[in-house]
N, C-alpha and C positions, 0 to 999 in steps of 0.2 A: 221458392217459386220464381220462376223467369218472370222477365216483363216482356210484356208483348209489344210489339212494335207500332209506333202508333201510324196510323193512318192518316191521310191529308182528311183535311177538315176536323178532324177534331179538338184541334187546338183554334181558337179565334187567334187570326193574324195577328192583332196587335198586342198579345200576351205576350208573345214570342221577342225572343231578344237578336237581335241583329244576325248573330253566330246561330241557332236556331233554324231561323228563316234563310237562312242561307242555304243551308245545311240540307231543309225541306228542298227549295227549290234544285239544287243539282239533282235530288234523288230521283226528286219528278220528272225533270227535264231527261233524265236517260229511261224512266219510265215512258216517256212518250215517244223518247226517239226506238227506244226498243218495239216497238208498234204491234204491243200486243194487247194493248188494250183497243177496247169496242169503241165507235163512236161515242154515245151518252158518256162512256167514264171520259177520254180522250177530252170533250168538251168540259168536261167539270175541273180534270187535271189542270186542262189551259187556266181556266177561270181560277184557281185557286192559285197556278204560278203568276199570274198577273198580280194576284193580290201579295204573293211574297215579293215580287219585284219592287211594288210601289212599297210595302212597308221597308226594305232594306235601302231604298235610294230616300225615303225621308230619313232613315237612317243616319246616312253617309252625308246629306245636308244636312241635319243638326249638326253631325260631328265638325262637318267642314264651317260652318257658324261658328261655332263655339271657339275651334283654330282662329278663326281671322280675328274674334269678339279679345281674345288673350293677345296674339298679335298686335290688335291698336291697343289695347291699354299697357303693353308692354314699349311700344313705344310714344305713347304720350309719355310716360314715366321715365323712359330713357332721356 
């Protein structure tokens, strides 16, 4: 049996892992620039890239936390 390719929205954002939602958003992003979708989808797409936007840049903030959080304990210890 193939899988079927999943569609936006049907995964909640913040299930998704970083690589994921990344992944969604380019797909969508040439989905919209291709302009073949209708208004109603068009708005929904938006709203959906916005929500993969904010979940990969809290992303890339934890990550970048986490870097500087190892950083000072590396050098307090140096």
């Amino acid at each position: 049996m193939t899988e079927q390719p999943t569609q936006p929205d049907e995964t909640d954002v913040a299930d998704l892992t970083y690589e994921q939602a990344r992944q969604e958003l380019v797909e969508l992003v040439a989905r919209l620039e291709g302009g073949q979708a209708g208004l109603e989808e068009s708005m929904r797409l938006w709203q959906r890239g916005e929500a993969l936007a904010a979940h990969c840049e809290a992303w890339l903030d934890k990550a970048e936390a986490s870097l500087a959080s190892t950083e000072a304990a590396e050098e307090s210890a140096g």
